[in-house]
Backbone bond lengths (Angstrom), bond angles and torsions (degrees), N, CA, C in turn:
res aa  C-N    CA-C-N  psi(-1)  N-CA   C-N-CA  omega(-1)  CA-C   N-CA-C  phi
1 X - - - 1.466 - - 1.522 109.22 -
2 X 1.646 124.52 123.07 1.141 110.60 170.97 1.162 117.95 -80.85
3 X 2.024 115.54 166.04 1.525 133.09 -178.85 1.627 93.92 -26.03
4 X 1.617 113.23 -65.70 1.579 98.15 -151.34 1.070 126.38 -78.71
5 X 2.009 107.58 -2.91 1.489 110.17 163.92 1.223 114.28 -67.50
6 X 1.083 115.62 -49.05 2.019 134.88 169.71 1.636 116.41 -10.25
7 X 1.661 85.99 -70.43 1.141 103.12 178.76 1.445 146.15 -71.26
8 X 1.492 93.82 -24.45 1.848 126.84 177.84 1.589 93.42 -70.56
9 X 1.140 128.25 -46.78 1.696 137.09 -161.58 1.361 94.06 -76.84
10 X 1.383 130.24 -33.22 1.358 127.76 -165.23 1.778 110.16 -75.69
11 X 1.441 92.83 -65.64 1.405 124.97 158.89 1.630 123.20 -17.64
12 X 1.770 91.30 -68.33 1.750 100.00 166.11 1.536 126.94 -53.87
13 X 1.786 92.14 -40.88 1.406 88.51 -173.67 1.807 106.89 -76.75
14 X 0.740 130.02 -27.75 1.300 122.93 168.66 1.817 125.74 -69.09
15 X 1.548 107.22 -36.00 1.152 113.19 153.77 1.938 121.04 -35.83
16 X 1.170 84.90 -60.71 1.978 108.60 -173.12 1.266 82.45 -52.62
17 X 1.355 145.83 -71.59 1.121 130.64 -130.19 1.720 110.55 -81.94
18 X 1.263 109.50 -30.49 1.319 122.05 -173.22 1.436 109.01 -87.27
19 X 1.563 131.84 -5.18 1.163 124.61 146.77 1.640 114.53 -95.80
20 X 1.146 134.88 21.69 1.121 136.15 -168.04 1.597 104.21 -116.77
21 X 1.113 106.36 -30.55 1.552 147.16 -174.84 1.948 96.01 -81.38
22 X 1.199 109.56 -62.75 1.736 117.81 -176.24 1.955 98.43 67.69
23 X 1.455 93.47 46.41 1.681 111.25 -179.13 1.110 115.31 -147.52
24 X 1.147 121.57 149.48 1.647 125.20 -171.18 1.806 94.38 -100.02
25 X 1.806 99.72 133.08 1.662 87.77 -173.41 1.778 109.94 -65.74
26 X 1.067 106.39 172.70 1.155 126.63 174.18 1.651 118.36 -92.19
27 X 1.150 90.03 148.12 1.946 100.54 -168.71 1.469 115.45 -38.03
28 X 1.656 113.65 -39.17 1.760 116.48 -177.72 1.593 97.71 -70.53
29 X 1.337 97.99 -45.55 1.944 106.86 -177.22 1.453 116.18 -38.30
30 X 1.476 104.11 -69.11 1.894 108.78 153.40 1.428 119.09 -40.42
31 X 0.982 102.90 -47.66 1.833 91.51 -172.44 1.325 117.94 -70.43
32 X 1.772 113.10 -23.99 1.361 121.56 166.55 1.496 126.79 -57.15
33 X 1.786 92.60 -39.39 1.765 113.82 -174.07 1.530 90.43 -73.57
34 X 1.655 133.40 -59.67 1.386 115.48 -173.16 1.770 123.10 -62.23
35 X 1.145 98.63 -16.18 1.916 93.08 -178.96 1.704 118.85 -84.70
36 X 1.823 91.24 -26.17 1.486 122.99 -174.25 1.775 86.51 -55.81
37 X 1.519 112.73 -76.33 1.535 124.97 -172.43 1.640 112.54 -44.72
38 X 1.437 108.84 -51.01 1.710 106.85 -167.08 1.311 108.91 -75.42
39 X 1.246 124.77 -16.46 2.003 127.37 164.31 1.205 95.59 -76.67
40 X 1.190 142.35 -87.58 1.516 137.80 156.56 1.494 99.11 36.29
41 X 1.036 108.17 -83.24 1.880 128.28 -151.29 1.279 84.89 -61.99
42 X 1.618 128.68 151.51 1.350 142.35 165.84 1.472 88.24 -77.40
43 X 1.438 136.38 -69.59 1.195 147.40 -161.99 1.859 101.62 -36.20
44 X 0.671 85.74 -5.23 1.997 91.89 -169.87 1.417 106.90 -70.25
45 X 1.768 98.76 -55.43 1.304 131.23 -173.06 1.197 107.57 -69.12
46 X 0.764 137.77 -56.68 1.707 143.24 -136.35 2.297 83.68 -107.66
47 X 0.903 106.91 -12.81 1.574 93.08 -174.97 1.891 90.45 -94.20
48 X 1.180 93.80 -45.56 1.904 104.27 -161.24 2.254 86.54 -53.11
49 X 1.757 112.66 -50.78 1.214 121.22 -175.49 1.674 111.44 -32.42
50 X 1.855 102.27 -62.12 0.935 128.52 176.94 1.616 106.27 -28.20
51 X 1.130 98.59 -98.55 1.478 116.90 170.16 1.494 120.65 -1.86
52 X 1.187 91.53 -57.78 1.600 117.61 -175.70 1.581 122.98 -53.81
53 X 1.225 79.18 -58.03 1.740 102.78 162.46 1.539 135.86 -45.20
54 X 1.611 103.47 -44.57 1.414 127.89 -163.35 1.219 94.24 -89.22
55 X 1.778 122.76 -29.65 1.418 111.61 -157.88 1.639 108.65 -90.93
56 X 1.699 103.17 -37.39 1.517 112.31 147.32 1.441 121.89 -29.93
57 X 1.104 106.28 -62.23 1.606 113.64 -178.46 1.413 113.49 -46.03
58 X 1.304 110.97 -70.11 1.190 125.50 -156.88 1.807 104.48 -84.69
59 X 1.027 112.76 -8.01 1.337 121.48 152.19 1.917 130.29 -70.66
60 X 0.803 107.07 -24.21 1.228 137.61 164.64 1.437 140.97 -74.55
61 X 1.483 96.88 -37.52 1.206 112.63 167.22 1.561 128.59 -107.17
62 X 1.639 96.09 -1.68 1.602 104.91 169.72 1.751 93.72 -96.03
63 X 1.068 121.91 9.02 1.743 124.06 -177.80 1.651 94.21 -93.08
64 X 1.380 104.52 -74.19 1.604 122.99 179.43 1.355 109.04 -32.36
65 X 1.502 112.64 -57.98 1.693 117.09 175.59 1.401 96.38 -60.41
66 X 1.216 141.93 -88.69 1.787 134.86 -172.33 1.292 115.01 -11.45
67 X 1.199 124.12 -63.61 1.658 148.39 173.66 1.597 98.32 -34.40
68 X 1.700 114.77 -63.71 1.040 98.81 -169.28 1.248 123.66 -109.73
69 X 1.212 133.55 24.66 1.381 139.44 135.79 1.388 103.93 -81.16
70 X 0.900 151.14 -48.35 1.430 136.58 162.53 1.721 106.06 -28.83
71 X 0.691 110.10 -90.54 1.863 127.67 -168.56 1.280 87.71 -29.38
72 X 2.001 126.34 -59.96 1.563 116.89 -172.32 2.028 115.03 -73.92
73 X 1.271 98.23 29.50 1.644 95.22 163.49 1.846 98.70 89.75
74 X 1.126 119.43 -16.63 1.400 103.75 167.22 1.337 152.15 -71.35
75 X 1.176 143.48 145.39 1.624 130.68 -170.63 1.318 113.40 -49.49
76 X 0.990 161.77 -10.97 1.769 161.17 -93.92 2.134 101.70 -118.60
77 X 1.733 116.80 21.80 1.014 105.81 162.28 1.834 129.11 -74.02
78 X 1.256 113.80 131.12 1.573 116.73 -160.45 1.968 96.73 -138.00
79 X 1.017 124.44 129.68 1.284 122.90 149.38 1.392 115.80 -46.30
80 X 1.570 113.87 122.85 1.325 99.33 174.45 1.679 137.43 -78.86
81 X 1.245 97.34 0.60 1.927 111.09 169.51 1.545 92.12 -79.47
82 X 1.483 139.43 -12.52 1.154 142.78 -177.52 2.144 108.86 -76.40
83 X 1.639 77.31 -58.44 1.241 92.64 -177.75 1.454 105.32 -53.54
84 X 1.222 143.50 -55.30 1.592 162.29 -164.04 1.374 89.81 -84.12
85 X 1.208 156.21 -30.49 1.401 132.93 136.78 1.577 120.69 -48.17
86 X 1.232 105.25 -51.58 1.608 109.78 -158.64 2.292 93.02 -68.27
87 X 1.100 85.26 -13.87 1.588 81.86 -164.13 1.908 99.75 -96.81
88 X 1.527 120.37 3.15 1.695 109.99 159.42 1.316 128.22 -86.21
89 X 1.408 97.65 40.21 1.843 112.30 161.78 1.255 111.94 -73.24
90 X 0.946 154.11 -55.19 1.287 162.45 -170.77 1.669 121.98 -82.26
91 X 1.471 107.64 -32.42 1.636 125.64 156.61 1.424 108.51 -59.30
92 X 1.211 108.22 -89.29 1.498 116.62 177.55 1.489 123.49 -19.00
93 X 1.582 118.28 -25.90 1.388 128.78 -177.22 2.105 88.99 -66.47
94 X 1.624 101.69 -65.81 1.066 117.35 -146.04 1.740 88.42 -58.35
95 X 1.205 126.96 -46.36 1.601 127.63 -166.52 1.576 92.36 -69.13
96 X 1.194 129.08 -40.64 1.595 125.41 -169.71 1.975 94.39 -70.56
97 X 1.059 132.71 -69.46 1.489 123.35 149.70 1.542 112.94 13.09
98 X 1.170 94.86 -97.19 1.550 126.70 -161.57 1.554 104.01 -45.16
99 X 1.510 131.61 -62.14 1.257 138.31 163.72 1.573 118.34 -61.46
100 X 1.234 118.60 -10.89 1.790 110.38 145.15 1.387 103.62 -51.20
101 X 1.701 99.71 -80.34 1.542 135.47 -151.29 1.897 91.59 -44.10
102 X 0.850 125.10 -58.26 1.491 126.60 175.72 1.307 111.48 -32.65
103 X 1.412 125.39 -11.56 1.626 107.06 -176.95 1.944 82.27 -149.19
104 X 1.391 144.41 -58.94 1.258 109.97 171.77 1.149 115.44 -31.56
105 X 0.960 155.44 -61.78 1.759 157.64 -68.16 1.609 76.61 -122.36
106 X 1.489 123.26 -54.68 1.208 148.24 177.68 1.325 120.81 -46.46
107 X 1.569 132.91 -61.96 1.441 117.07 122.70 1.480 154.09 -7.70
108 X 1.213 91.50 -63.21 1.780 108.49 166.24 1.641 107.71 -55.13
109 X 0.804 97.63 -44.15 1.887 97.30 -159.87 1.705 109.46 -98.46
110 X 1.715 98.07 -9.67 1.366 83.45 -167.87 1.727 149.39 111.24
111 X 1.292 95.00 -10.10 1.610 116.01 -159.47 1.349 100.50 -110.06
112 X 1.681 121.06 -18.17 1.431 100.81 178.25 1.526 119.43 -75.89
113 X 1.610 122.57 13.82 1.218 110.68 156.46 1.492 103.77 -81.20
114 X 1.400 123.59 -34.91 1.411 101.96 -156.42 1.724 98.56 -86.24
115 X 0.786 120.01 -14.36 1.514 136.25 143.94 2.060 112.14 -13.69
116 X 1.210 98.92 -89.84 1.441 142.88 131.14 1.907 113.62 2.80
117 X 1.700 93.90 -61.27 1.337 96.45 -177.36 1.581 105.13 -73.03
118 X 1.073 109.84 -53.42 1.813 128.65 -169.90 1.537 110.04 -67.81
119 X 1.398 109.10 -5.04 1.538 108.70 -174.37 2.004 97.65 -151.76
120 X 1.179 118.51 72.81 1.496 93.64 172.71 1.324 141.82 -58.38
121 X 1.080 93.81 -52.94 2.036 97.89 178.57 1.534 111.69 -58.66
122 X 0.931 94.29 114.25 2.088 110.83 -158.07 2.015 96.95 -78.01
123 X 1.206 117.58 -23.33 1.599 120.16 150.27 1.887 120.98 -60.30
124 X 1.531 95.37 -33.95 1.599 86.38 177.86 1.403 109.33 -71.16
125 X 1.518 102.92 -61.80 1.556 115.53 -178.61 1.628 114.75 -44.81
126 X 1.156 117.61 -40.44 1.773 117.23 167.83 1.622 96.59 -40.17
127 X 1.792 88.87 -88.45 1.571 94.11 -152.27 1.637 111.93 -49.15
128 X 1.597 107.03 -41.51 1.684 92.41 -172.22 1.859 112.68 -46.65
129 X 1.681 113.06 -29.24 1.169 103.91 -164.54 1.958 109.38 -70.22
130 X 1.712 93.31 -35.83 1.470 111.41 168.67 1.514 122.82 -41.51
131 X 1.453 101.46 -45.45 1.543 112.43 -168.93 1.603 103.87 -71.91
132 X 1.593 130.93 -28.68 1.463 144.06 -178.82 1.365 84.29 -90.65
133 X 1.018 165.88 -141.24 1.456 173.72 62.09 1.230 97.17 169.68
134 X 1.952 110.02 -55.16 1.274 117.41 -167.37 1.654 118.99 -103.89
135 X 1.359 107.43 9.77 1.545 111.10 -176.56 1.726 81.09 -100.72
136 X 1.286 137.34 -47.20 1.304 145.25 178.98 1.458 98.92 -38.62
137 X 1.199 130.19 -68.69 1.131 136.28 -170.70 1.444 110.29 -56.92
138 X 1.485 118.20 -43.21 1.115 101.41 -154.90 1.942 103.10 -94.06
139 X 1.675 106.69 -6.71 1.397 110.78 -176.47 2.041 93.03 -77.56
140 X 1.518 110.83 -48.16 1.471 111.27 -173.80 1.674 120.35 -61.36
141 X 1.706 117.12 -13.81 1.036 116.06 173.70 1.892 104.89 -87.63
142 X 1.330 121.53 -21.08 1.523 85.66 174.58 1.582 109.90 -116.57
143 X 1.469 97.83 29.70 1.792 100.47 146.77 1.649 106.81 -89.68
144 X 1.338 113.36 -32.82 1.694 102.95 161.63 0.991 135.19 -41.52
145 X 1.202 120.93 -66.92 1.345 146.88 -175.55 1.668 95.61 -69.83
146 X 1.382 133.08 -49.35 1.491 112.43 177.84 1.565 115.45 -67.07
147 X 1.029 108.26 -58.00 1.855 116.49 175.25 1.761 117.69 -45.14
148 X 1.529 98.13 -25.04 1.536 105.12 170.04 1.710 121.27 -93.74
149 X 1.383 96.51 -22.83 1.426 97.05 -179.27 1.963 94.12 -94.71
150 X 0.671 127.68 -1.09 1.626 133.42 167.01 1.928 111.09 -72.28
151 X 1.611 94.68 -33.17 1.781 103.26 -155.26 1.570 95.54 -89.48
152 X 1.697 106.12 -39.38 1.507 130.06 -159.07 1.782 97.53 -86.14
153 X 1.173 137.96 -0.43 2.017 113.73 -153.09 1.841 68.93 -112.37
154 X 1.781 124.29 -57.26 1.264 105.02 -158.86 2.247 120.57 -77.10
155 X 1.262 81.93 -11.61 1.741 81.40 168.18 1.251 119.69 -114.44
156 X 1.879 120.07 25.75 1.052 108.60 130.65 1.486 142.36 -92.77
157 X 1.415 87.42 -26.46 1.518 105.84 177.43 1.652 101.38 83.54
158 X 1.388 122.04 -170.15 1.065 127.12 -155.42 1.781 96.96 -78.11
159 X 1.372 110.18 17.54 1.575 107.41 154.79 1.533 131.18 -69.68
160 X 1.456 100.41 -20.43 1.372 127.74 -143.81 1.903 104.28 -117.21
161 X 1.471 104.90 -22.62 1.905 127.63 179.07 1.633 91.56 -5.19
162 X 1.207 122.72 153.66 1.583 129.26 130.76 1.302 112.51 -164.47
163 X 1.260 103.09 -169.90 1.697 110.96 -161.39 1.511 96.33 -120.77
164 X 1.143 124.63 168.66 1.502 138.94 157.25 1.509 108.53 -31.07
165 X 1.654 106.61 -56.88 1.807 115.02 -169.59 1.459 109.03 -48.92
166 X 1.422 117.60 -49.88 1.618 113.20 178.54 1.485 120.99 -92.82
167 X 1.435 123.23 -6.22 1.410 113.46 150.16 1.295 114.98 -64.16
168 X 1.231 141.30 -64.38 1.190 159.26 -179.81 1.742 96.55 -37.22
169 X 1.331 116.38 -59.11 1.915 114.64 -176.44 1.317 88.15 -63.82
170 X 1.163 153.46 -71.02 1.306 147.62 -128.11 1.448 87.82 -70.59
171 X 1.670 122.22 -68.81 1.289 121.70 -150.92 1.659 103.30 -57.05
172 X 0.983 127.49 -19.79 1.938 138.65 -160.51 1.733 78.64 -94.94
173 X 1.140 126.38 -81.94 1.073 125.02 163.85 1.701 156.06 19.05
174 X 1.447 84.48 -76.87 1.622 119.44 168.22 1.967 98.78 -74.46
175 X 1.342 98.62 -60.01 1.344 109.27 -166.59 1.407 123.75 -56.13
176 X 1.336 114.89 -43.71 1.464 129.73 179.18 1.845 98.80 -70.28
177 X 1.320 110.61 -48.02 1.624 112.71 -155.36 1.828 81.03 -71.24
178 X 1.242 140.14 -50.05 1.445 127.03 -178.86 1.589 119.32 -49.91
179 X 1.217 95.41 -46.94 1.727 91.81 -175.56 0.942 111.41 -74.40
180 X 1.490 135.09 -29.72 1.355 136.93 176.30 1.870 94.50 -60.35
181 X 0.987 115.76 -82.53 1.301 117.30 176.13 1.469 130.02 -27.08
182 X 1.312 132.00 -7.78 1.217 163.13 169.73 1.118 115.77 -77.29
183 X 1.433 108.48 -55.68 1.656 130.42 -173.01 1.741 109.69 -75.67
184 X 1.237 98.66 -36.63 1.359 109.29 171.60 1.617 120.32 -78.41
185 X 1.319 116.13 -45.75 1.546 108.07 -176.53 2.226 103.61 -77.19
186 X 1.081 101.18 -14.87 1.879 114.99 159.59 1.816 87.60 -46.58
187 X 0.949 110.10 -72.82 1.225 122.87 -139.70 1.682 108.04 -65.11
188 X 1.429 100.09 -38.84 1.569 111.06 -164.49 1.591 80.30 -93.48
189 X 1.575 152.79 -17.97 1.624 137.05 153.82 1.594 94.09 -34.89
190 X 1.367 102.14 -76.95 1.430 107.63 -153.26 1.359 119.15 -53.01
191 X 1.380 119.84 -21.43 1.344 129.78 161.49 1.287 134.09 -48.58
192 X 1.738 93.27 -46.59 1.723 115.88 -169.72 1.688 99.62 -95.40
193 X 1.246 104.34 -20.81 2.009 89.55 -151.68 1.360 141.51 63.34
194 X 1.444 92.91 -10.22 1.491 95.69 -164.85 1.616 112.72 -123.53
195 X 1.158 142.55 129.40 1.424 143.40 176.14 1.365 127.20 -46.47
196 X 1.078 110.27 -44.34 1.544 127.51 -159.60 2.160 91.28 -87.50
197 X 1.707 102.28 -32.25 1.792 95.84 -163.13 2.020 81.02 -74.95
198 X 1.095 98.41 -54.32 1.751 118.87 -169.16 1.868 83.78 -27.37
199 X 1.412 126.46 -78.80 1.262 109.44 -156.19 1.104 135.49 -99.41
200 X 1.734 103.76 19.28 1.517 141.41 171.84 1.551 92.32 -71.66
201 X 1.335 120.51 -58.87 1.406 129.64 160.46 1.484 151.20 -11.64
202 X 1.422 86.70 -65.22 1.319 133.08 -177.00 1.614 104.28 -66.39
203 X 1.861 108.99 -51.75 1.430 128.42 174.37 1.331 101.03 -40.91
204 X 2.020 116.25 -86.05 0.995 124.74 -176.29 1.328 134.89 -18.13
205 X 1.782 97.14 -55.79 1.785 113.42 176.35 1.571 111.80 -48.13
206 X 1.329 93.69 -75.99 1.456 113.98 166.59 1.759 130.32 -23.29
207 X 1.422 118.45 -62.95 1.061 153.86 -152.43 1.419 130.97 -86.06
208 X 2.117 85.56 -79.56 1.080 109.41 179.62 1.508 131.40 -89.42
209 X 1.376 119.09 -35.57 0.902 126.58 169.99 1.637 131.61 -67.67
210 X 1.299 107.40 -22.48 1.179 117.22 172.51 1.262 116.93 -68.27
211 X 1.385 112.45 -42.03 1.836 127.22 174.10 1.626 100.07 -73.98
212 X 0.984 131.95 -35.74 1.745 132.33 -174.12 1.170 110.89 -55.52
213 X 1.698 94.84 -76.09 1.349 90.55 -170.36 1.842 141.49 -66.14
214 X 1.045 94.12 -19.91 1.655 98.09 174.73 1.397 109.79 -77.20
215 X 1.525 134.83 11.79 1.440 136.82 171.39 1.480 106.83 -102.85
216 X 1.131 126.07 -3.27 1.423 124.75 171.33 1.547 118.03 -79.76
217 X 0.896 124.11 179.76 2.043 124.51 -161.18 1.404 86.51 -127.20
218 X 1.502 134.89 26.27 1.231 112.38 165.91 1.585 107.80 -135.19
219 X 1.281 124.17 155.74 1.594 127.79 -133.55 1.837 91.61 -91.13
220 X 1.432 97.83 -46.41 1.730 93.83 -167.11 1.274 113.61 -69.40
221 X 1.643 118.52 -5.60 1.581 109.42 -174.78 1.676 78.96 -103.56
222 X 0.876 159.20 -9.82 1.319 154.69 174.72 1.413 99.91 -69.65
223 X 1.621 109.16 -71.28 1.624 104.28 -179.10 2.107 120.57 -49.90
224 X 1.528 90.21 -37.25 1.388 97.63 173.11 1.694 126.70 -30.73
225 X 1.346 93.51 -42.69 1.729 127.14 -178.01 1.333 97.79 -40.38
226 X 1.092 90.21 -80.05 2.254 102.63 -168.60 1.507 102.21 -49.29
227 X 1.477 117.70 2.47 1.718 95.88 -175.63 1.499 129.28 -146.76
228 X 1.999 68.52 28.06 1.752 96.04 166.43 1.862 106.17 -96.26
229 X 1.478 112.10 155.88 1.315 150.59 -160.22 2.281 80.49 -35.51
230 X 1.407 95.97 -71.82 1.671 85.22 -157.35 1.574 123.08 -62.81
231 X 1.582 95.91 -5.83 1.856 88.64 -163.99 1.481 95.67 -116.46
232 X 1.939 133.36 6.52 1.559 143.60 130.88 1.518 92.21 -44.47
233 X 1.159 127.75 -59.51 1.722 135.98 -143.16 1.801 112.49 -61.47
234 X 2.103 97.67 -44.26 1.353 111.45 -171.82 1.568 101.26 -91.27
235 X 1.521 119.81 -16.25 1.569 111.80 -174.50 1.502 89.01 -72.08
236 X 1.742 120.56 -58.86 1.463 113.99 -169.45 1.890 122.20 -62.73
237 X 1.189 96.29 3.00 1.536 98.74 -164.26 1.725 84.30 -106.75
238 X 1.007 142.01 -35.83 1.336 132.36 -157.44 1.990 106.05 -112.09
239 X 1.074 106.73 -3.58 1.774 117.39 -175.98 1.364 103.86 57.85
240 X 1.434 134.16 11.17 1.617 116.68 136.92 1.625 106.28 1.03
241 X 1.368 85.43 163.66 1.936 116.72 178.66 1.688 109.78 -146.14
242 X 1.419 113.20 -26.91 1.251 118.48 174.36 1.070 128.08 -122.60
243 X 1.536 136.56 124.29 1.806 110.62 25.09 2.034 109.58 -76.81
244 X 1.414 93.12 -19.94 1.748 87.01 162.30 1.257 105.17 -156.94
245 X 1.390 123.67 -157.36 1.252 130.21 -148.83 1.769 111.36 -122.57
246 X 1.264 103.81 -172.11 1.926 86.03 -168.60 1.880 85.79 -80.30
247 X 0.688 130.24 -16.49 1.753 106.98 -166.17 1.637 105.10 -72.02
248 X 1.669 108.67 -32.72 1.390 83.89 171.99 1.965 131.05 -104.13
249 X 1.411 92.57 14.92 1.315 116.95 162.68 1.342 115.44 -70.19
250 X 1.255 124.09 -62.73 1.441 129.36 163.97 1.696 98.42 -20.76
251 X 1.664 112.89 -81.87 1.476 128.68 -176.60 0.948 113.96 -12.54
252 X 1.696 107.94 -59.60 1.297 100.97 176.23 1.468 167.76 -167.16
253 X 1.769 76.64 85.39 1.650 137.78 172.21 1.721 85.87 -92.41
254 X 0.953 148.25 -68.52 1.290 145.62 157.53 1.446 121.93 -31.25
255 X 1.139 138.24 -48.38 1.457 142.43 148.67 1.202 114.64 -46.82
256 X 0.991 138.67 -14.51 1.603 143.62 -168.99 0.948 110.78 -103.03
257 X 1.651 120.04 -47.31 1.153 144.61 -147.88 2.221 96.09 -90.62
258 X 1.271 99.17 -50.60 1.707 109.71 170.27 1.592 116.76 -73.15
259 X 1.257 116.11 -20.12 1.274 103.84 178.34 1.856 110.94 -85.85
260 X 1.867 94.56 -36.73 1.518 99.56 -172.04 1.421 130.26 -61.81
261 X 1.609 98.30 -38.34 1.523 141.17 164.83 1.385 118.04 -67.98
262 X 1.012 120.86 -37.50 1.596 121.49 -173.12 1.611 94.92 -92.89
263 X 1.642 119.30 -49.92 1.534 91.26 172.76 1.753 120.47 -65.25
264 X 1.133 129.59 -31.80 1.497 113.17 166.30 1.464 128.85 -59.27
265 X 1.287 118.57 -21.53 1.170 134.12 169.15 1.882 130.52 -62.42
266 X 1.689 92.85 -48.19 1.336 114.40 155.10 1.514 113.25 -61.49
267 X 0.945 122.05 -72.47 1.461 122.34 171.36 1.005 135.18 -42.68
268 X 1.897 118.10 -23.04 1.037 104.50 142.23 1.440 154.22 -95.19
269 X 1.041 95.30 -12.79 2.011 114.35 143.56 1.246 92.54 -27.79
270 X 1.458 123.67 -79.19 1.697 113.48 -141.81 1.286 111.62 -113.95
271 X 1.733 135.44 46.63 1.237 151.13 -178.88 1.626 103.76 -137.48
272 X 1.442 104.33 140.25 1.434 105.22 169.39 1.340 108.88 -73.17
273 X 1.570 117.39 147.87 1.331 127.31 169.13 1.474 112.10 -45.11
């Protein structure tokens, strides 16, 4: 069955019910109809798999490397819930992806009217999709961070030691900075419409900007740096204090998350489908 059969079947059946009903669903109801649809999609699976895979991987091999610069006399000790943080560069793409694709995908094909039909108030239908988007994120980031700190503690060896205190930050950490990040690339879909701008986007945030800006000769795009989306993500994931601490890291992963989200949200209030 393809995506847009998937989704049309999902759609209807929730449609049916809410005229059968002569009631507009309710906020859990939406959130049921959006989680119902995004498992639906094979593409769900096989991206979340993806992810999974790469972060394993690459968790593993920032362990293996530690191990053995360690052994050859080098500094290279890291917590390994550190390491399995430091290693959702390459995840985070695929989860920042996936929470576009959840609402372009919808565009593309067509369905966010029937979307639309089964859910009117275009604020419910946002956030319910927001509220799945970002509990997703934030449940799949501390299966990251555990499955990586599982791959990363025995092939580093006692390069890799930690305690409860920094598994525990990492997993809060990893988890919060994903779902937030979820909620936000939702947001910048609904902005763009388009897939390809959505994770052209996503790159930049992620990617590019973090490497940009600290090469410039001027101080505020330097400070700017520390208080973009990924390097909030590693202060709160690792319990850093400098340049601040997780309480205002949280902030703002939350600032990001309301500005990115709340303008797609607005916009979609007042844009035709």
């Amino acid at each position: 069955m393809s995506h847009k059969n998937v989704v049309d079947s999902s759609i209807e059946r929730n449609a049916t019910l809410s005229r059968s009903s002569g009631a507009r669903p309710s906020f859990g109801a939406a959130m049921f109809f959006e989680a119902t649809k995004l498992w639906a999609v094979r593409s769900t699976r096989i991206t979340l798999a993806s992810a999974l895979i790469a972060h394993i991987g690459l968790s593993w091999l920032l362990a293996f490397s530690a191990k053995a610069s360690g052994d050859n006399g080098y500094e290279s000790f890291m917590p390994a819930p550190y390491m399995s943080l430091a290693s959702l560069q390459l995840a985070q793409l695929f989860v920042a992806a996936l929470a576009a694709l959840s609402i372009t995908s919808e565009y593309s094909n067509g369905t966010i009217f029937s979307s639309l039909q089964a859910v009117p108030l275009r604020a419910r239908l946002l956030g319910a999709k927001a509220a799945v988007i970002g509990i997703l994120g934030f449940v799949f980031g501390l299966l990251l961070i555990g499955a990586g700190t599982l791959l990363a503690a025995p092939a580093a060896g006692h390069y890799g030691a930690f305690g409860a205190d920094e598994l525990l930050i990492a997993l809060f950490g990893g988890g919060f900075y994903l779902g937030a990040l979820s909620m936000m690339m939702l947001g910048v879909g609904v902005l763009l419409r388009s897939t390809a701008g959505a994770i052209t986007s996503a790159f930049v945030l992620i990617f590019g900007l973090p490497q940009i800006l600290p090469l410039f000769n001027i101080q505020w795009l330097q400070d700017l740096a520390f208080y973009l989306p990924t390097n909030a993500g590693q202060i709160l994931g690792t319990g850093q204090t400098e340049p601040y601490g997780a309480t205002v890291a949280v902030l703002v992963l939350v600032l990001w998350t309301l500005v990115l989200l709340g303008s797609g949200i607005w916009v979609f209030k007042r844009r035709d489908a």
